[in-house]
C-alpha positions as CSV (number, residue, x, y, z in Angstrom):
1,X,240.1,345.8,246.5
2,X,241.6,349.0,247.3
3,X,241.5,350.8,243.8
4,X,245.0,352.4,244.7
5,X,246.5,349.4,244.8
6,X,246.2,349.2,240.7
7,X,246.2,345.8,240.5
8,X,248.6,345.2,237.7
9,X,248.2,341.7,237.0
10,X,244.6,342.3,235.7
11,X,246.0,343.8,232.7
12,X,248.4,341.8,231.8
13,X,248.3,338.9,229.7
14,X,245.9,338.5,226.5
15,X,243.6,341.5,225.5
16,X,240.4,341.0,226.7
17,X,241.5,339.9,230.1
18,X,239.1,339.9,233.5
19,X,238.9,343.4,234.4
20,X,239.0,344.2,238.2
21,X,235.5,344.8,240.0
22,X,235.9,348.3,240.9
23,X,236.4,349.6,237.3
24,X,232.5,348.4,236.5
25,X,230.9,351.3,235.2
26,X,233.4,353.6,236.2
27,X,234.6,356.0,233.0
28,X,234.4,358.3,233.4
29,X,234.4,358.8,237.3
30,X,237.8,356.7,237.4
31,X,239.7,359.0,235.5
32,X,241.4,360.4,238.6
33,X,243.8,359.6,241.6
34,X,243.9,357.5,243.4
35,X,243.2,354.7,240.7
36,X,246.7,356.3,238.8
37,X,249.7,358.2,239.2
38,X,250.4,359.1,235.9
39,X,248.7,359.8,233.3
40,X,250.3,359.2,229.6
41,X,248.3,360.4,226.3
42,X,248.6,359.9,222.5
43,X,247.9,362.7,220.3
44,X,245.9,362.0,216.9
45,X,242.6,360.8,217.2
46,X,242.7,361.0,221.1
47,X,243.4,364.5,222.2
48,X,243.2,366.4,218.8
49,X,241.1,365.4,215.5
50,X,243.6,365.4,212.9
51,X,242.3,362.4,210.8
52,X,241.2,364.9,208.0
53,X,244.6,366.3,208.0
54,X,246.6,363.1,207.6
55,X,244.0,361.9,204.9
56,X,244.7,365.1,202.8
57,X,248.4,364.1,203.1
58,X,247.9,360.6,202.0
59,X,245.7,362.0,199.1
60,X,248.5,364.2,198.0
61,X,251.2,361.9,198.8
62,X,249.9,358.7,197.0
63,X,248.0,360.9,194.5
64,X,250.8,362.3,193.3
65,X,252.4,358.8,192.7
66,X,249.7,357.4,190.9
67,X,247.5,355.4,193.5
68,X,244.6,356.0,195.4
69,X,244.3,356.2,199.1
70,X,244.1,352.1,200.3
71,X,241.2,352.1,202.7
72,X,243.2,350.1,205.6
73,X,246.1,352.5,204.8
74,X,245.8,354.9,207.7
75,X,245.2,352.7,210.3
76,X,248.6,351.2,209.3
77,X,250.4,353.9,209.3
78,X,249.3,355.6,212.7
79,X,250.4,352.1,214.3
80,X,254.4,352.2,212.6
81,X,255.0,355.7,213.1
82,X,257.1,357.9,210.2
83,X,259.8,355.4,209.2
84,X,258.2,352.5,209.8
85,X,255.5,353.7,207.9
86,X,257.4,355.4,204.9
87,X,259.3,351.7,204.6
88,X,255.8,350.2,204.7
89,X,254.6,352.6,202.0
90,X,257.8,352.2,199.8
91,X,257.6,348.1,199.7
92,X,253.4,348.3,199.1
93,X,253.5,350.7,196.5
94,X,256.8,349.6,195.0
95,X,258.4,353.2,195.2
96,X,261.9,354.1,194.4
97,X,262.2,356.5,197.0
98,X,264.1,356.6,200.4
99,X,262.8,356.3,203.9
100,X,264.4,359.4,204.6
101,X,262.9,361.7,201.4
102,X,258.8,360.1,202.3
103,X,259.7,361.0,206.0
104,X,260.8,364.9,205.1
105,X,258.0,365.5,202.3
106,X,255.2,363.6,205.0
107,X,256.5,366.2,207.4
108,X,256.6,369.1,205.6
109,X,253.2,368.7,204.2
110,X,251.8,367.9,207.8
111,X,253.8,371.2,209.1
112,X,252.0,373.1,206.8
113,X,248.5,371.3,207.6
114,X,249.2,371.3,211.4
115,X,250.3,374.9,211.8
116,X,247.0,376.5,211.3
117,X,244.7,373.3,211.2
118,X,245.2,371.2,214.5
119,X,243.2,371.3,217.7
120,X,243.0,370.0,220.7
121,X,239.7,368.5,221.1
122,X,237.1,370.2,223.3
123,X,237.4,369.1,227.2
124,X,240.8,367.6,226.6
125,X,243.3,370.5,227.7
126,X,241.1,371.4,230.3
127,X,241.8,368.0,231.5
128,X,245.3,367.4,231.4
129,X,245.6,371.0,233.2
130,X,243.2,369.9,235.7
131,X,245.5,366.5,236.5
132,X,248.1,368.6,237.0
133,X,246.9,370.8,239.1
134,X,246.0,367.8,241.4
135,X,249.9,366.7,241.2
136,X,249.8,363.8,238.3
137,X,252.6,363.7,236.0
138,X,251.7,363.9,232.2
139,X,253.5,362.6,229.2
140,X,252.6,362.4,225.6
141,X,253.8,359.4,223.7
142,X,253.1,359.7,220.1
143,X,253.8,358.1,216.6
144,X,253.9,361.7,215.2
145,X,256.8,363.8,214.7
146,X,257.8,366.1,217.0
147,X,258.8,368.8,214.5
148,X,255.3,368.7,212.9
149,X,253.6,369.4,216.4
150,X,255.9,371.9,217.3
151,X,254.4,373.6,214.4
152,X,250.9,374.2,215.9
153,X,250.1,377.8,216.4
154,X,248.3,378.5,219.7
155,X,249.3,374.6,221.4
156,X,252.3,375.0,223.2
157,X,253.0,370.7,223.8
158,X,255.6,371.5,225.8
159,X,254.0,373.6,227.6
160,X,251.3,371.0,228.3
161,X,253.7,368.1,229.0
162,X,256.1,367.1,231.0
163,X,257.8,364.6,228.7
164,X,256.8,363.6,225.5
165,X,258.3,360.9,223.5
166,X,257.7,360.6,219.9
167,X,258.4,357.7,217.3
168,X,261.4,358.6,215.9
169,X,262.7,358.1,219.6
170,X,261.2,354.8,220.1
171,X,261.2,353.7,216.8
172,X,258.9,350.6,217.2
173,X,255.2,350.0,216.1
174,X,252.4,350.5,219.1
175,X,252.1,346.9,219.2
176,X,254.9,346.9,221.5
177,X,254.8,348.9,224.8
178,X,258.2,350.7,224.4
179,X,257.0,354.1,223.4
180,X,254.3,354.0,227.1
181,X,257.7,352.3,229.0
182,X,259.7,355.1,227.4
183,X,256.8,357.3,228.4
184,X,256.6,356.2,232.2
185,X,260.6,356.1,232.2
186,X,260.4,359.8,231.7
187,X,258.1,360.6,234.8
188,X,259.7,358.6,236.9
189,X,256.6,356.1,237.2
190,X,256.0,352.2,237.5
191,X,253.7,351.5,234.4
192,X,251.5,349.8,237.2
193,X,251.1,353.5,238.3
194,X,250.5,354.8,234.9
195,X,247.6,355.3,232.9
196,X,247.3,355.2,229.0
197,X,245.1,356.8,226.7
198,X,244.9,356.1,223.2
199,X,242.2,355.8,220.3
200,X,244.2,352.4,218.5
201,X,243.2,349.0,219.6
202,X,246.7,348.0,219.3
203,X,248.0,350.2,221.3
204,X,245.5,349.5,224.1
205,X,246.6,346.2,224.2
206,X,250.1,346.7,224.1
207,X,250.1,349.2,226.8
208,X,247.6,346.7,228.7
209,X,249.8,343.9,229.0
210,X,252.6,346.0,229.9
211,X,250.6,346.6,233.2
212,X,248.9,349.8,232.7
213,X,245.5,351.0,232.8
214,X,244.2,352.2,229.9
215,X,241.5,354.3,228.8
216,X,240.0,353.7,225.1
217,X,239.0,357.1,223.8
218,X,236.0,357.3,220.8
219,X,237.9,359.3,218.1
220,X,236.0,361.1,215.1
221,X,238.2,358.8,212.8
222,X,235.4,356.8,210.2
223,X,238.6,354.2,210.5
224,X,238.2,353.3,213.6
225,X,236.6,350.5,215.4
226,X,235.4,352.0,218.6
227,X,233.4,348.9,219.6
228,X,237.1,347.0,219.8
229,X,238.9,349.9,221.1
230,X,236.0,349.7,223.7
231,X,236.6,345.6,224.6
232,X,240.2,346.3,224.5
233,X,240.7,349.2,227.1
234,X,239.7,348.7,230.8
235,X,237.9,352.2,230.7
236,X,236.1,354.3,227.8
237,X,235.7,357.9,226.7
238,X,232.8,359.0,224.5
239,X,234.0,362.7,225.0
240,X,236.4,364.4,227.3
241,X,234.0,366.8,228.1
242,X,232.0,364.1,230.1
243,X,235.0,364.0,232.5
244,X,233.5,366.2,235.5
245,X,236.5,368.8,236.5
């Protein structure tokens, strides 16, 4: 089969579907044209390490309240996104609070963590420059805020992407492909086209069975489960450095 083809109907259906014959052994050598178009990223856990940060804010946040830190807890919340998450939070913990007031104080806390804390992971810029410079379109699609990544010193994301979509414009959990559609909408790209890359199983599969190729990256977050990101994706990443540029 011609690789360029992208044979959409391989990834959709259940997780765990028959992956084509060409993508055997082939992450990180396949992470170029002409197996995609378009290439569509998430941000925590994939291209920066920010686990630590949003751990610190779930230590304040919940520590503050009374409760320690849940140990499935942030895995939760970096499916739902802000809202969904700060509802979540609110009918778990029995708070008397609004979605609105957890949203504000999560972001102003992650601001202030972001601002002089975040990174990009090593090899990962270089990357997404590097895809650019060969003519694929990039978008980030992200549960994050945008306001709390706008406050990075030293990352310019706009600078870095050509659309970026965030939760609170697709304001539906990763276990539905809307926020990679949304994504692909924005480039101007068939999600057959597109690939995904994300460090959340669910995610994976969501953007899967929309049609897209995805690309399971190993994050430095103790929460996950790279073994099923790994069976979920069609390709794996130990380390965007191991991507040859």
């Amino acid at each position: 089969m011609d690789p360029s083809q992208h044979d959409a109907a391989r990834r959709t259906g259940t997780p765990g579907a028959e992956r084509a014959p060409w993508l055997a052994g082939r992450a990180p050598a396949a992470l170029w044209p002409p197996h995609f178009g378009a290439a569509i990223f998430d941000f925590d856990g994939t291209i920066s390490d920010t686990a630590d940060l949003w751990r610190k804010v779930d230590e304040a946040f919940l520590g503050s309240r009374g409760f320690q830190v849940p140990a499935d807890y942030a895995r939760t919340l970096s499916v739902l996104g802000f809202e969904a998450g700060a509802r979540y939070t609110i009918e778990r913990f029995g708070l008397r609070e609004s979605v609105e007031d957890i949203c504000d104080e999560w972001n102003a806390m992650g601001r202030a963590l972001y601002r002089d804390e975040a990174r990009l992971r090593p090899g990962a810029e270089a990357y997404i420059r590097a895809l650019r410079g060969r003519g694929v379109p990039v978008a980030l699609a992200t549960t994050n805020d945008p306001d709390v990544l706008n406050s990075m010193r030293g990352i310019d994301m706009d600078a870095l992407f050509e659309t970026r979509v965030h939760g609170k414009d697709v304001p539906v959990p990763k276990s539905r492909p809307d926020i990679y559609l949304e994504a692909a909408r924005g480039l101007g790209a068939a999600p057959a086209d597109c690939i995904v890359f994300e460090d959340i199983t669910v995610g994976i599969r969501s953007a899967r069975g929309a049609g897209m190729l995805t690309c399971g990256v190993r994050s430095n977050d103790p929460a996950q489960d790279a073994e099923e990101v790994r069976e979920a994706a069609d390709l794996f990443l130990d380390d965007w450095r191991d991507i040859a540029l």
